[in-house]
C-alpha positions in Angstrom: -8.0 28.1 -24.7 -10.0 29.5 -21.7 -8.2 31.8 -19.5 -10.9 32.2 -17.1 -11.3 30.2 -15.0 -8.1 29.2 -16.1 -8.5 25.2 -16.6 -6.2 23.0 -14.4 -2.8 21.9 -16.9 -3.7 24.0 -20.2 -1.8 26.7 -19.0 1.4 25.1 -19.0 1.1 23.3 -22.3 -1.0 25.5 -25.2 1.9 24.9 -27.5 3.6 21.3 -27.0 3.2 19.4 -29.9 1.0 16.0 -30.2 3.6 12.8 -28.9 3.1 10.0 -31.2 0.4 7.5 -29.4 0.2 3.6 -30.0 -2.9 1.9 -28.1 -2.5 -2.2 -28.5 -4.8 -4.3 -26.3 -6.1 -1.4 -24.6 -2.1 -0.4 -23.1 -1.1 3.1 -23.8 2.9 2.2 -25.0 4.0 5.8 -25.1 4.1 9.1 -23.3 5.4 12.5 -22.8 8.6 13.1 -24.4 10.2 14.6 -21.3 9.1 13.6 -17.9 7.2 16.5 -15.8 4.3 16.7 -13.4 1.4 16.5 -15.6 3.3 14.1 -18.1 3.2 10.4 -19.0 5.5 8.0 -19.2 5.6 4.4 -20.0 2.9 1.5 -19.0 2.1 -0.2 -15.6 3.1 -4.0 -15.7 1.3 -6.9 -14.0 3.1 -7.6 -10.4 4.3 -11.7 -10.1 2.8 -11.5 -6.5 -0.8 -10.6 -5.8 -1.2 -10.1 -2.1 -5.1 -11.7 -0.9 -6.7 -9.4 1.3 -8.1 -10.5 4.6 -11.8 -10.4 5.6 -12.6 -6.2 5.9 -11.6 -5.3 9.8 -14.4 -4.0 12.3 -14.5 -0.1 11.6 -14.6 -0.3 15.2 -11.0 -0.8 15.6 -8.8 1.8 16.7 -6.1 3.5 14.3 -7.5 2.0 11.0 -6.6 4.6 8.1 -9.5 5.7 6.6 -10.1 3.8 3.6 -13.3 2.1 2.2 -14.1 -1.4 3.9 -15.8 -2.1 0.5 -12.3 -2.2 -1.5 -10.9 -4.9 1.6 -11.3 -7.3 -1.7 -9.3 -5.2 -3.7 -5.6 -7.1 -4.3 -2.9 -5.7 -3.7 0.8 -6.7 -3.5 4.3 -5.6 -2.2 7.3 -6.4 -0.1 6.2 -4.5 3.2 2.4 -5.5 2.8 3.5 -9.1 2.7 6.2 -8.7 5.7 3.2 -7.2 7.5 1.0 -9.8 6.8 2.9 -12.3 7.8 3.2 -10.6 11.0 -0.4 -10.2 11.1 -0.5 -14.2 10.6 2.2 -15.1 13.3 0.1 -13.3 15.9 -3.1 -14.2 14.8 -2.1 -17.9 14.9 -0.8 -17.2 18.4 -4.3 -16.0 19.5 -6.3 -19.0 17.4 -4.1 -21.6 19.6 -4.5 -19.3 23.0 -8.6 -19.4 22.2 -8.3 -23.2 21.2 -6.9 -23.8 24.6 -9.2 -21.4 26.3 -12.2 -23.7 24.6 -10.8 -26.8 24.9 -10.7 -26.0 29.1 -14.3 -24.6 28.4 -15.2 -27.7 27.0 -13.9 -30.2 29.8 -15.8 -27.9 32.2 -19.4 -27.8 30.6 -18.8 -31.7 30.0 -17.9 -32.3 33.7 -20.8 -30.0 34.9 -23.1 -31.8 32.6 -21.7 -35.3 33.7 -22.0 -34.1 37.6 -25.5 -33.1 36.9 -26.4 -36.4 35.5 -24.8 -38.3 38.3 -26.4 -36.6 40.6 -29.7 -37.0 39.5 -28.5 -40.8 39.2 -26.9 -40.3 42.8 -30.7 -38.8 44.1 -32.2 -41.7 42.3 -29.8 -44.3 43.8 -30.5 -42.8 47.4 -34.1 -42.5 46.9 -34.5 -46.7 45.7 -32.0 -47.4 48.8 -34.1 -45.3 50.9 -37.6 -47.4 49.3 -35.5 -50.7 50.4 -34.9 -50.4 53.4 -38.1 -48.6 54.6 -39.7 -51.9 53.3 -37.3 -54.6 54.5 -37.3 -52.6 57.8 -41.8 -53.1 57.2 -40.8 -56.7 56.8 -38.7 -57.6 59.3 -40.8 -56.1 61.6 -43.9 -58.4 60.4 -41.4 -61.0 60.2 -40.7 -60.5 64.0 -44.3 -60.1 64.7 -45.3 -63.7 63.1 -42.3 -65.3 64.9 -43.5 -64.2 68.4 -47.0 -65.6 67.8 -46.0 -69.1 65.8 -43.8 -69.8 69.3 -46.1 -69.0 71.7 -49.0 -71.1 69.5 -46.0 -74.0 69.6 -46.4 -74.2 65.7 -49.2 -75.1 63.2 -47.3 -77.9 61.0 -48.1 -80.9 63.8 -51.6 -79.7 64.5 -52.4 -79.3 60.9 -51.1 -82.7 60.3 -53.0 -84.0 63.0 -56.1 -82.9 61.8 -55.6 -83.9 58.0 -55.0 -87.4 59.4 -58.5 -87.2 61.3 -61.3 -89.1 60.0 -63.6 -86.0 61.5 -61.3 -83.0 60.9 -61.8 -80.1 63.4 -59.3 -77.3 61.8 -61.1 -74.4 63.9 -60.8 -71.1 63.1 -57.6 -70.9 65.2 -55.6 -73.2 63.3 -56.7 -72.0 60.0 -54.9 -68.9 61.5 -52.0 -70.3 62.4 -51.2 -72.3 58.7 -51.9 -69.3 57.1 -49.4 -67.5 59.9 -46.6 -69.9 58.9 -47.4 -69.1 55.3 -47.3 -65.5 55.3 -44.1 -65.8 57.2 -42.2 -67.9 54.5 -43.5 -65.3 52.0 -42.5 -62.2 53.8 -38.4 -64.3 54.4 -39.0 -64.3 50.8 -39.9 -60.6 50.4 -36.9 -59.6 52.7 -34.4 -61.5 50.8 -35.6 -59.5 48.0 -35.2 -56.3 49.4 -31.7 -57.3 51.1 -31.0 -57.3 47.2 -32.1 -54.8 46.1 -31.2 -52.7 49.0 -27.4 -54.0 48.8 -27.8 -53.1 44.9 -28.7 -49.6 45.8 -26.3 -48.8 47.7 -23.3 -50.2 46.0 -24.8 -47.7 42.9 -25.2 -44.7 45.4 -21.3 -45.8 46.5 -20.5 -45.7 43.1 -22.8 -42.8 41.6 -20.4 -40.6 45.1 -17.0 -41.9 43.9 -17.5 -40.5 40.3 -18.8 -37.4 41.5 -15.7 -36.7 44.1 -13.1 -37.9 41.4 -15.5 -35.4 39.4 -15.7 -33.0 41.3 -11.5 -33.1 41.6 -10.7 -33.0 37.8 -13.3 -30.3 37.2 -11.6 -27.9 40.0 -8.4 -29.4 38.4 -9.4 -27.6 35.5 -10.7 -24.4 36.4 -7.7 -23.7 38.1 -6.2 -23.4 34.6 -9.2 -21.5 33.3 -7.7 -17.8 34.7 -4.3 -18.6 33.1 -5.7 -19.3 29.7 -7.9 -16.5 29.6 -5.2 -13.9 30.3 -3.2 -15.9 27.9 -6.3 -14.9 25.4 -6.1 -11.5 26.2 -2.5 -11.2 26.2 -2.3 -12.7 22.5 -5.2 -10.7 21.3 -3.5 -7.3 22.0 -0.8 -7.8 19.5 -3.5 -9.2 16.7 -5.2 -5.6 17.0 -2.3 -3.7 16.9 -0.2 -5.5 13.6 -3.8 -5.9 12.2 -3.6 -1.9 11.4 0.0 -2.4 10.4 -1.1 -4.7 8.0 -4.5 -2.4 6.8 -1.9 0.5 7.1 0.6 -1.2 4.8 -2.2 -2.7 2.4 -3.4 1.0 2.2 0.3 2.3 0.8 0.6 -1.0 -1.2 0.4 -1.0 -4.9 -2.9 -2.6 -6.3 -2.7 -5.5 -9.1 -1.7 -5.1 -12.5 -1.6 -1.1 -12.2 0.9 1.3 -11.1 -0.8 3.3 -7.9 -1.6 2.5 -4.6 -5.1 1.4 -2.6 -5.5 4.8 -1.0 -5.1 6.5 -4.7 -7.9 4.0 -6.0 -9.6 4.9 -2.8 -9.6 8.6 -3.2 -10.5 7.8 -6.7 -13.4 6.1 -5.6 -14.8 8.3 -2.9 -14.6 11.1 -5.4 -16.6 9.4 -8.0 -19.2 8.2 -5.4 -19.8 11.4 -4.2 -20.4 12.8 -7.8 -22.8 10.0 -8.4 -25.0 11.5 -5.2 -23.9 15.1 -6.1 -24.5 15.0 -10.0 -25.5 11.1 -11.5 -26.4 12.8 -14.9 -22.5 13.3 -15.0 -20.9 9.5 -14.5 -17.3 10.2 -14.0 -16.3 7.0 -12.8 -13.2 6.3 -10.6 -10.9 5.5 -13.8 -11.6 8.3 -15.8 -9.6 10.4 -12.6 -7.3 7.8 -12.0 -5.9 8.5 -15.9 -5.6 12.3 -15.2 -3.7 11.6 -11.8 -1.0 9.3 -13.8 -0.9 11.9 -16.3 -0.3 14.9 -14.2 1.3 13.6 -11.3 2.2 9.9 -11.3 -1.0 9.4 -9.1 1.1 11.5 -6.3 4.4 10.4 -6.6 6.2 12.8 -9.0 9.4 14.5 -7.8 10.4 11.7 -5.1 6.8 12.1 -3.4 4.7 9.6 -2.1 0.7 8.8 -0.5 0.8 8.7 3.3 -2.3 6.4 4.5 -5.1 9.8 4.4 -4.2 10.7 0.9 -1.6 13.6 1.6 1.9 14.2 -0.6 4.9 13.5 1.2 6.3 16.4 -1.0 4.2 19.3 -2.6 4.4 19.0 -6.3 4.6 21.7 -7.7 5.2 22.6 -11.7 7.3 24.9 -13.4 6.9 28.7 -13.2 4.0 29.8 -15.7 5.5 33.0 -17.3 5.4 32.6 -21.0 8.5 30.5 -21.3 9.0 26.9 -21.9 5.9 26.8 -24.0 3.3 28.1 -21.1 1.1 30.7 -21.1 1.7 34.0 -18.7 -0.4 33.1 -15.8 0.4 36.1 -13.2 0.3 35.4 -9.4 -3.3 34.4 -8.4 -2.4 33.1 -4.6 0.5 35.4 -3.2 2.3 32.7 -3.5 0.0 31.0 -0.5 -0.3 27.2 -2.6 2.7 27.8 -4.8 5.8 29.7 -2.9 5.5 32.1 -6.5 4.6 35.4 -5.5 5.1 36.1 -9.2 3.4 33.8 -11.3 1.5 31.0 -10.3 2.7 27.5 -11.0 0.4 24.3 -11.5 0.5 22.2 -7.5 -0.8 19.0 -6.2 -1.2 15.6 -7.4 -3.6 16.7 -10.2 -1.7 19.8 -11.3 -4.5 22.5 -10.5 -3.4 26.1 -11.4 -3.9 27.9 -7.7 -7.0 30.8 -9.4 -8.9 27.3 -10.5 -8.3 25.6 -7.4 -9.9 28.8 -5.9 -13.4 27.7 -7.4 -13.2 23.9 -7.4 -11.7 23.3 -3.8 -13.4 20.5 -2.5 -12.6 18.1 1.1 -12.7 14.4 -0.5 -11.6 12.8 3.2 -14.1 14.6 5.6 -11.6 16.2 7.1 -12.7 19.6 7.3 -9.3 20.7 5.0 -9.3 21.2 1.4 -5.8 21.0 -0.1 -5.1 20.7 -3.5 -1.9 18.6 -2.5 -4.4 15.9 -0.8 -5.3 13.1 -3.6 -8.8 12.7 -1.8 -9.0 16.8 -2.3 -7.6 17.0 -5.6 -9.9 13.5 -7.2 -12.8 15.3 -5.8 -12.5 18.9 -7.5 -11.5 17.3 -11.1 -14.3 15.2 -10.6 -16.1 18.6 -10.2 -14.3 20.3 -13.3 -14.6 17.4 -15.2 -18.8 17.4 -14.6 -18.8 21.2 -15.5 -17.0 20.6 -18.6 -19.0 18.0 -20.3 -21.4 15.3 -19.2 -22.3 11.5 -19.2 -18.8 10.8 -18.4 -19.0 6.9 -18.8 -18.5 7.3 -22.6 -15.5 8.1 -24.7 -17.1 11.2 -26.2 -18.0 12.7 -22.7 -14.5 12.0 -21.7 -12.6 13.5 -24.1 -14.7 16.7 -24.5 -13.8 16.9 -20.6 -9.9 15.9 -20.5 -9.8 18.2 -23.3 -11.5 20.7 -21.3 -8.8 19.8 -18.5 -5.4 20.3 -21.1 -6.2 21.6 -24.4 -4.3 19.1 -26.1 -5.6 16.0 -28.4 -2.5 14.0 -27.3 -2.8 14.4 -23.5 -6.6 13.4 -24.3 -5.8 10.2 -25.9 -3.2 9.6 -23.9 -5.3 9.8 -20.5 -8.3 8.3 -22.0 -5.5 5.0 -22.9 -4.7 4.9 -19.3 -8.3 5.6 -18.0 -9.5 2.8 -20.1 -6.7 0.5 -18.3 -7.0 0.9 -15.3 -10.9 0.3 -15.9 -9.5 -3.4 -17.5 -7.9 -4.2 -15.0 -9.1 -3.1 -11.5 -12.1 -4.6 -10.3 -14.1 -2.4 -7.5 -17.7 -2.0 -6.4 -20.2 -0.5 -8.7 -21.3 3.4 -8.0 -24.9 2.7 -8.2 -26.3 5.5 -5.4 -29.5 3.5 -4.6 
């Protein structure tokens, strides 16, 4: 027994006998005989429910409690995570069909503008072939005019043509060669312009066409934008309510009991945190998150002794606080290290917080697990942090059975509290998955 620094729960126990301990399939199936912070009793059992966690939220989002994004994965189940949830579901579903509404009038726009642009260009292509027409047809009825004028006035070149072929001494002079060819140029260029009438009059009815579409276009697309405002407020509107029971739901998740063990995701969390920041602080030590997670249930029902409970940043709802350490009910005399500042005992000091630290250790191993500038020993985040530290002082390479006992029995001088913490240790590390501590 060390009595200084006085080690966190020996004080209260140097003289309770060893409890009988059975360890089947890795399940510690017995406890303290008498329940008390810093005791066991019974074994977690496996919930029927296990609650899937949603994607991890954007750490940008306002009022998230502060627990790791990387145990999102993590299950957990409960009554009030799943009523939040669902909650969380009804809204989000509200918000998917408002943005599936908002797209779907996206859509219809960037098709119609994509539509008008390709009319137009059809339109502009229409107009320009019109346009070609009838410049040429008005080219050939001009030079249809011009021949017309100068076959009258020569009275014609069919007769005098024939005339001539008939002669047995033709005398086609240059003149009527002029004229034949005249009259032929003219049937070709009546030709030409009933071409182009054709093609002109195809033109246009495309250009008539190509207008229609667009200005029945042109109508449904301002159709459509006029509901474009509407169903983006609608977005907005149904995206407030997302954000807000999305940290309801994180927030109940949080306080929600993990699968298969008996504590919540911010007491894993705290857990965690603690042995991450030994495995920067010290990695020659090891302690991982399960080897504090069996000393919590142990001394304080991971926070919940007495009627107490974790609010979302790790804090008691109620201090625990153990029995009065004068000598009696097998403790040893540990006088009054704290005025009574962390205990209410002016007298003798008493063993407080979720991992039962006697007030003149906490003094040396008070440590801020949350970042928030406080170190209480009745904060789990606190508390994980500074055994973690006691543990790593005690004995080393934590990971292992033999490191672990030397340091739990460091913690309680006791061969029974050992085993029985190491039973539940080894549990919890069964059956809770979480990310690996490597500190590369």
């Amino acid at each position: 027994m060390r009595s200084a620094p006085l080690t966190p729960g020996s004080a209260r126990r140097r003289t309770r006998p060893a409890i009988a301990l059975l360890l089947l399939a890795g399940q510690v199936v017995a406890g303290w005989a008498d329940a008390g912070p810093g005791e066991a009793e019974g074994t977690p059992t496996a919930p029927a429910a296990v609650e899937l966690a949603l994607a991890p939220p954007s750490p940008d989002l306002p009022g998230l409690p502060p627990v790791s994004l990387e145990l999102a994965t993590v299950p957990v189940e409960g009554t009030a995570v799943r009523k939040a949830r669902a909650a969380y579901d009804e809204v989000d579903r509200a918000l998917a069909g408002a943005q599936a509404h908002r797209a779907d009038i996206d859509r219809s726009l960037a098709g119609a503008q994509a539509q008008r642009r390709r009319l137009s260009a059809e339109l502009a292509g229409a107009e320009a072939r019109a346009a070609s027409s009838r410049a040429r047809l008005d080219e050939v009825t001009a030079a249809i005019a011009d021949l017309g004028v100068g076959l009258f006035v020569t009275g014609g070149a069919s007769a005098r043509l024939d005339a001539a072929l008939t002669d047995e001494q033709p005398s086609i002079n240059d003149q009527d060669r002029q004229e034949v060819l005249g009259s032929a140029a003219l049937d070709v260029l009546l030709a030409e312009r009933t071409a182009y009438q054709a093609r002109l009059a195809e033109a246009e009815e495309r250009v008539a066409a190509a207008r229609a579409t667009l200005e029945g276009l042109a109508a449904d697309e301002a159709a459509v934008a006029t509901e474009r405002p509407a169903a983006v407020d609608a977005e907005v509107g149904a995206a407030l309510p997302v954000a807000a029971k999305r940290v309801d739901y994180e927030s109940a998740r949080v306080l929600a009991t993990v699968a298969k063990v008996d504590f919540p995701l911010v007491a894993l969390d705290a857990y965690h945190r603690a042995a991450r920041w030994i495995a920067f602080e010290q990695p020659g030590c090891a302690v991982q998150w399960w080897a504090l997670a069996g000393i919590s249930r142990v001394e304080g029902r991971h926070g919940t002794y007495g009627g107490s409970s974790l609010d979302v940043r790790g804090d008691t709802t109620r201090h625990i606080i153990g029995i009065q350490l004068n000598g009696t009910n097998q403790t040893q005399v540990v006088p009054d290290t704290d005025g009574g500042a962390l205990d209410g005992d002016p007298a003798y000091d008493r063993a407080v917080g979720p991992m039962q630290f006697i007030p003149g250790t906490w003094s040396r191993f008070a440590s801020d697990g949350n970042g928030d500038a406080v170190a209480s020993p009745f904060n789990l985040y606190d508390a994980a942090l500074a055994a973690a530290r006691y543990l790593c002082l005690a004995s080393h390479g934590l990971a292992d059975d033999p490191g672990l006992r030397a340091a739990y029995f460091s913690y309680n001088h006791a061969e029974a509290y050992v085993e029985t913490v190491l039973g539940w240790a080894r549990l919890y590390q069964e059956r809770v998955e979480v990310p690996s501590l490597d500190p590369s």
